[in-house]
N, C-alpha and C positions, 0 to 999 in steps of 0.2 A: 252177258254173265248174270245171273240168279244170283247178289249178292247174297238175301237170307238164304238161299239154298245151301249156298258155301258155307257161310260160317255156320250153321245149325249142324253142317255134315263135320266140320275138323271141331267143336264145340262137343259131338257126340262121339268122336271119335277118343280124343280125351279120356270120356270121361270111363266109357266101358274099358280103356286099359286100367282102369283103378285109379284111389285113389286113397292120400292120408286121411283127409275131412271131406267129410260129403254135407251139407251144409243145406239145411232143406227151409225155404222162407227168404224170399229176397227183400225183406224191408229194412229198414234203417239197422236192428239188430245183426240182422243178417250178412245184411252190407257190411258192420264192420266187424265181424267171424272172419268174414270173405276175405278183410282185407290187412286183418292184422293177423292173418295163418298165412297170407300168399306173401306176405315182406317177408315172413321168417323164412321163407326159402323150400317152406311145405306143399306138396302139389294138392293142391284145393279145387274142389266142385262146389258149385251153387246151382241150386235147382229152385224152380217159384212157378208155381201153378199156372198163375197169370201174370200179367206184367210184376214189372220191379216196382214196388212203391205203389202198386196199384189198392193195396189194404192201408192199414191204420196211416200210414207214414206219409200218404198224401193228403191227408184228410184232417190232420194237426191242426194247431193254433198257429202255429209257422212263428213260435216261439224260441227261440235260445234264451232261457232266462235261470237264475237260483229257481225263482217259486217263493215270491214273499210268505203265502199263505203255510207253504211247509214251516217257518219259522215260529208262525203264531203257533203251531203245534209243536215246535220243542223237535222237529226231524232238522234234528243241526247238520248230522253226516249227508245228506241229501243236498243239503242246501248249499254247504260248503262245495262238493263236487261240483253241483251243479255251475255255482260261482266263478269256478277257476276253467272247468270245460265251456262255459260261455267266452273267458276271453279269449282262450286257445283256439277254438273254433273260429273264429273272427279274425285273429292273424292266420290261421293256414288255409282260411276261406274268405278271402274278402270279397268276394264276387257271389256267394253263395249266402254268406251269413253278414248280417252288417248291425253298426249299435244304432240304438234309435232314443231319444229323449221319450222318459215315461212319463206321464203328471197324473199325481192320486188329488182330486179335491176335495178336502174334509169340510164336511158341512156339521150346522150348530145339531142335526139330526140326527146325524149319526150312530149305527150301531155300535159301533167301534171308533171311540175318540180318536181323533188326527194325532193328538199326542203319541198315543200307543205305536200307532204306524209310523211317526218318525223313528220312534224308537227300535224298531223294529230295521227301519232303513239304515240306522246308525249301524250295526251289528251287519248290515248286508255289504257295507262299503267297505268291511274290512275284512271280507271274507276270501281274498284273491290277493296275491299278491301285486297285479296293478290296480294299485287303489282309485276306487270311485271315492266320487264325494257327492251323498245328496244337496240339495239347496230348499230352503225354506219359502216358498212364494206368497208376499202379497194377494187379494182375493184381488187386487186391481191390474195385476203381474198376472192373475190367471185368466183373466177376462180377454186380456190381451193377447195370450196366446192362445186361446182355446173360445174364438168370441159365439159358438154356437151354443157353449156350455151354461147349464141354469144356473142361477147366481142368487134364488134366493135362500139364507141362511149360509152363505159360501165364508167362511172364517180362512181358508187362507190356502194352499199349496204344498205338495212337494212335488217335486223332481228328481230323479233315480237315472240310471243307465241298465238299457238290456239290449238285448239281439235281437233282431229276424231273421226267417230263411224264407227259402222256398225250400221245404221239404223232402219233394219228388225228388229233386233237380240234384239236393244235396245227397240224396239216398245215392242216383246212379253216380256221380260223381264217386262214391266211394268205393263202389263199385268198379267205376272204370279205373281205380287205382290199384285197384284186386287185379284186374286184367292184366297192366302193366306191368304187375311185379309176379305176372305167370298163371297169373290161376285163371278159371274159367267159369263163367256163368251162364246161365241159360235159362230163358223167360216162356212158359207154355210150356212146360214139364213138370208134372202131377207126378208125386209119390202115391203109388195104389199098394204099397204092400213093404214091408221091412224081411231082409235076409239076414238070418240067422248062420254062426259057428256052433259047433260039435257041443259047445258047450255051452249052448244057448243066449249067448251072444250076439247084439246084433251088429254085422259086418257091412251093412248097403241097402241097398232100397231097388226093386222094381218101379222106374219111373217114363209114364210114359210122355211119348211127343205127343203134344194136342196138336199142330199144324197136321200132322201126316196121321196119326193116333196106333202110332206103332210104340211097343213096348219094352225096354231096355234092359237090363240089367246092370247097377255101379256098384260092386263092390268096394269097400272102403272099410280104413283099420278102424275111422268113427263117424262115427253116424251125431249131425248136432242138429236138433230140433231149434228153428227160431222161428216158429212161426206165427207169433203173437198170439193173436185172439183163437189163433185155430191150433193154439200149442194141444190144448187135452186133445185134439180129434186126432194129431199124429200119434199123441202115447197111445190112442186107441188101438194100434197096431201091435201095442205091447200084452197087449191079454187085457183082463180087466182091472184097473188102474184106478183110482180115487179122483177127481177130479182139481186142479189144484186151481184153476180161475175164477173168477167173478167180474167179467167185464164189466165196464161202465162208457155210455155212448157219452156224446160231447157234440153237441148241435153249432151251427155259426151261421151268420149270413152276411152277405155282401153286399156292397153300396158300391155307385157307382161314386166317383173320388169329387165330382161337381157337388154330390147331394149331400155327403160328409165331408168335407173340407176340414182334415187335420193337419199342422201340422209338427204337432208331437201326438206319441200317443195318450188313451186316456185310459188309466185303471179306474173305475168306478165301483161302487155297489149298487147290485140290487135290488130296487125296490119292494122285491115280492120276498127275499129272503137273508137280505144282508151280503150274500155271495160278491165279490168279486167279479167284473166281467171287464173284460180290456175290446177298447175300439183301437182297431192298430191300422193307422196307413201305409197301405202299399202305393207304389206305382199304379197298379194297376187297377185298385177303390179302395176301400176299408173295410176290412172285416173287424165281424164284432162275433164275440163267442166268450166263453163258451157254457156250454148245460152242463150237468153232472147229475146221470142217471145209470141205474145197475139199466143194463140193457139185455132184454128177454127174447128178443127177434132174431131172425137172421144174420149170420157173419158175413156175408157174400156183401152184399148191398143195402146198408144201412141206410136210412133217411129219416130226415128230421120229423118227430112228432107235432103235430099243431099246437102242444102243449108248449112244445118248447119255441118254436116258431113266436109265440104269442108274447112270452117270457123274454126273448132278446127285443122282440119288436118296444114290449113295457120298457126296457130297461133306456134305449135310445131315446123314446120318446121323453121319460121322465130326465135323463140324463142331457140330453142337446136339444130343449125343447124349439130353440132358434130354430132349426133344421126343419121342421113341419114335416118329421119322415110320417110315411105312413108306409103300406105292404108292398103299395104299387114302386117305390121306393127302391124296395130289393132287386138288387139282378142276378145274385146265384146266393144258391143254400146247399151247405152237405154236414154230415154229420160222420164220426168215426167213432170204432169201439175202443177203448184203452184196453191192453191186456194188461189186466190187475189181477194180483193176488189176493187172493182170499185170506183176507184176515178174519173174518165176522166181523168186520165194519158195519155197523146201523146204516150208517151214509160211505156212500161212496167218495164223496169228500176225505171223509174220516180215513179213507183206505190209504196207506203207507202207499207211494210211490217208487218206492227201492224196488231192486232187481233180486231175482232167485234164480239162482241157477243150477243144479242137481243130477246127478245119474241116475239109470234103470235098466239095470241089464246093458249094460255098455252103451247105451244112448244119451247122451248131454242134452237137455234142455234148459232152457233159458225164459224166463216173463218176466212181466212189471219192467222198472226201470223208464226212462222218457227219453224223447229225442236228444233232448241237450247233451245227456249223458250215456251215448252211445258207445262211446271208444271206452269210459272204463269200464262197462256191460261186457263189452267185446273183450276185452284183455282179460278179465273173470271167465268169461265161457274157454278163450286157450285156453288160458294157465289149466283151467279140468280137462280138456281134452288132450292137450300134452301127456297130461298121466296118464291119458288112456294109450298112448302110442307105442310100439313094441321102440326099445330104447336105441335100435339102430336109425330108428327114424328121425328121434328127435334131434329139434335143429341146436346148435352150438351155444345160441341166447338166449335159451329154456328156463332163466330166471329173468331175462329184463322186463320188464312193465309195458307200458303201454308204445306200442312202434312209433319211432320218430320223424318217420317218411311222411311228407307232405300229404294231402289226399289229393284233390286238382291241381295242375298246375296254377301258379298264383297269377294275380292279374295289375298292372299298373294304374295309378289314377288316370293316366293318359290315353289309357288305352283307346277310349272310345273317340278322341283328335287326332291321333294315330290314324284311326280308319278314317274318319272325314280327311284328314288331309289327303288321301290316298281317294277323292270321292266317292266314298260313300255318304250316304245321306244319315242325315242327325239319326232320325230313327231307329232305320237299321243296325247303324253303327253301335249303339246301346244296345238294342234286342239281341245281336250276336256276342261280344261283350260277356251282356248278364248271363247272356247263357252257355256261351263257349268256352270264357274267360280268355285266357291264352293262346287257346287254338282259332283266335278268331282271326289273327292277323294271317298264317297261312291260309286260312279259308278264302281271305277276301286274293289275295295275292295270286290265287290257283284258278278264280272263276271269272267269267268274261263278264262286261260289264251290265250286259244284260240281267246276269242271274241275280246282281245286286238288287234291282230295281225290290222296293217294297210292293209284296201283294195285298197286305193291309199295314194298316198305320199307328194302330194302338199298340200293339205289340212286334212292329217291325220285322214281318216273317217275309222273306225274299225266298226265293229258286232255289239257291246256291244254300241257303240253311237247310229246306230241305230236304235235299240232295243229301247234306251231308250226315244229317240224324238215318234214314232210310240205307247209308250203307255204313254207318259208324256206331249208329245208339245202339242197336240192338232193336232197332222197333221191328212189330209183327204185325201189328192193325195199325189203322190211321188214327184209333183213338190213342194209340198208344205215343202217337206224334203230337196230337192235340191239347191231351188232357195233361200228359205228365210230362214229355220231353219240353212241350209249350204250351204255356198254363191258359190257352185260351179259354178250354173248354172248361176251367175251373173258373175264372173269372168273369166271362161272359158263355155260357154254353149257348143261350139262344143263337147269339153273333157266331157262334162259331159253328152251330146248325146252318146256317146263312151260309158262310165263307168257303165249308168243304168242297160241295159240288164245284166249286171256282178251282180248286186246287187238281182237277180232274190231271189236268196233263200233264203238268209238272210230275206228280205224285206217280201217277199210270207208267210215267216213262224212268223215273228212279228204282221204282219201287218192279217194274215187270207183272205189275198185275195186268189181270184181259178186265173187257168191261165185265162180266161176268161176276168177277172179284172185285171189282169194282166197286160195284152196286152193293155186293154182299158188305163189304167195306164201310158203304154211307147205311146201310141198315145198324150194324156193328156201334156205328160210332152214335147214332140217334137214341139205341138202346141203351147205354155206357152214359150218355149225357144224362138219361131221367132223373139217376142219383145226383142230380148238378142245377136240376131247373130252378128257378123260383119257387118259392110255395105256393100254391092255389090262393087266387085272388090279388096277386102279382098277372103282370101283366105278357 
């Protein structure tokens, strides 16, 4: 059986019978369009050129946070959202989003007194109804938790609460909760054209399969643009239109978790500018990010300037000078475009992060906005598509707010002793876990012991995982297994240039490629990693 054959064909099948929303952009926006029209009971299409998540949404700070800095500018309404969608995000995704201890160090140097910034965190622990509380740290209290951190002119500490994710991972997840409640999405399907009603109206889109490069036809009562940074290039379709973006890139790089040793994270400033830059530990190293630049290049595959390369490298250095980082140091760099609206912001900084969402000729778009605050993006982009529905369509909860339906299924503390006791091995047991959540216990249950065994050990990827991404994610390349469904190729690309051709038989026999595709495959994914490597002079 040809699982992606199957699903692409009842997937296509779908979607040419019509549909309410046709839904063009699978990133974090997109994803929840998808999934807050498919609860309401609306039959929903999602289309996305290339992978899910494979533009701005994988390429993030891997932040759930308010945005202290939205506050220092007086964007209360942002901030507050963003506040109360950090801790909501965290109870209906603990496996996906988790809180992490923050520490800002105020030095005697400072462009901005530590005072200011307390004051600031005072107003941000009350902005959610489960109250934080910052904490004031001794410079002896910070030495101790942070002992790589420079200490001269250090007056003293704070401590805050915010999120992390993974991204990607949260993107499909929300996606695969679109699926659940009926709707359908489909990854390598290109809008080349918009379809028009009698009354100039647009009703659907000409979108083609890139696997086979045959071309479709979806009619639909609304057409919703989310396609971030490439929003202008679909209203392009709409005749000629004004432009409403002003992207701005956002560089980061990563360390392997031996070379930065945190363990809280650290908001810092600066040295070249006073900016804000956070070193945040993952499992898997520390990124540090991020740049804040209008960006003039390419949407497709962005990469980090050496300007900005040089700029995060100053900031570690002057900031954790214990560490002796240098470039050879880094073991992955990427950088993403924010779809920002065009305010005439001097700085990109300066640009408002709120959402805009707007008609044209019966098409819904959507920009701006940020990860954290995706689900009220998404309940804003319904609530206008609704009104575009002819009124037989609309569903019965056409005034309730944001859907109340879980996004993944949830996951217990236990979960990952659950699968060791059941032997699996520590590894594994987490890497499936972090990244199944819930579905990890049938996974192990259904697959013979063998498939358990780890093929590598950093990120605990076995047989039986996947097996199970190649006839469940929706993947279509192996990058699309590597990079997004498991963040190898995000956290260590070189390693995982290394680990593919190992993956040959497992993958060739889930997956029913010939060597042929194979090979096209390990090209695919070398190419796809570039945007991922080290910067020149990294190793």
């Amino acid at each position: 059986m040809n699982v992606l054959k199957d699903w692409r064909t009842a997937a296509w099948r779908f979607l040419e019978e019509g549909v309410d929303f046709l839904i063009i952009g699978g990133g974090i926006t997109g994803a929840g369009v998808f999934h807050e029209a498919s609860v309401r009971g609306l039959r929903v299409g999602l289309v996305e050129k290339g992978d899910f998540a494979s533009g701005t949404s994988s390429r993030s700070s891997k932040l759930i946070h308010g945005g202290l800095r939205y506050l220092k500018r007086l964007q209360l309404r942002i901030t507050r959202t963003a506040c109360r969608e950090r801790d909501t995000l965290a109870l209906l995704n603990p496996h996906l989003v988790w809180p992490l201890r923050f520490v800002y160090p105020a030095y005697t140097q400072d462009p901005t007194p530590g005072w200011q910034v307390a004051l600031g965190l005072s107003m941000y622990d009350h902005l959610t109804p489960f109250r934080h509380q910052h904490q004031r740290l001794g410079a002896a209290d910070v030495r101790q938790l942070v002992p790589v951190l420079a200490t001269p002119g250090l007056e003293f500490g704070l401590a805050y609460d915010d999120c992390v994710a993974d991204d990607a991972q949260l993107t499909w997840a929300v996606i695969k909760g679109g699926v659940r409640a009926g709707g359908v999405a489909l990854n390598y399907a290109r809008v080349e054209e918009l379809l028009w009603d009698s009354r100039g109206q647009v009703r659907g889109a000409v979108v083609r399969d890139v696997p086979s490069g045959k071309a479709r036809k979806v009619v639909a009562h609304v057409v919703i643009n989310t396609t971030g940074v490439w929003c202008d290039q679909v209203r392009g379709f709409l005749g000629s239109v004004p432009g409403r973006l002003r992207p701005s890139r956002g560089s980061h790089l990563l360390f392997p978790r031996h070379r930065l040793p945190l363990s809280v994270a650290v908001t810092g400033l600066s040295p070249d500018d006073g900016r804000p830059v956070f070193a945040v530990p993952h499992l898997e190293g520390t990124l540090v990010g991020t740049t804040d630049l209008f960006h003039e290049g390419p949407l497709d595959d962005p990469r980090p300037a050496q300007e900005e390369v040089q700029y995060l490298m100053r900031f570690v250095q002057h900031t954790f000078p214990a560490a002796r980082l240098n470039l050879q140091d880094v073991c992955g760099a990427f950088a993403g475009v924010r779809p920002i609206v065009d305010t005439d912001a001097e700085e990109p900084s300066e640009a408002s992060r709120e959402e805009a969402v707007w008609v044209e000729r019966g098409m819904v778009s959507a920009a701006g906005g940020k990860l954290t605050t995706f689900r009220v993006t998404a309940a804003e982009v319904v609530a206008q598509a609704l009104r575009l529905l002819p009124e037989e369509r609309r569903p019965l909860d056409f005034d309730l707010g944001l859907a109340t339906a879980a996004l993944p299924d949830r996951v217990s503390a236990d979960a990952v002793q659950a699968l060791q006791a059941r032997g699996v091995e520590e590894v594994v047991a987490f890497g499936l876990v972090r990244r199944l959540g819930a579905q990890a216990l049938p996974l192990v249950q259904a697959s013979p012991w063998e498939a358990l065994a780890p093929l590598e050990y950093q990120f605990g990827l076995c047989p039986a995982e996947i097996t199970y991404h190649l006839a469940w994610s929706r993947v279509v390349h192996l990058a699309d297994l590597l990079l997004r469904r498991v963040r190898m190729g995000m956290w260590q690309p070189r390693q995982c240039l290394e680990l593919a051709p190992k993956l040959r038989r497992v993958v060739r026999r889930a997956a029913g490629w010939t060597v042929q595709e194979w090979e096209q495959e390990l090209e695919h994914l070398a190419n796809e990693l570039q945007g991922w490597l080290p910067p020149k002079g990294a190793p």
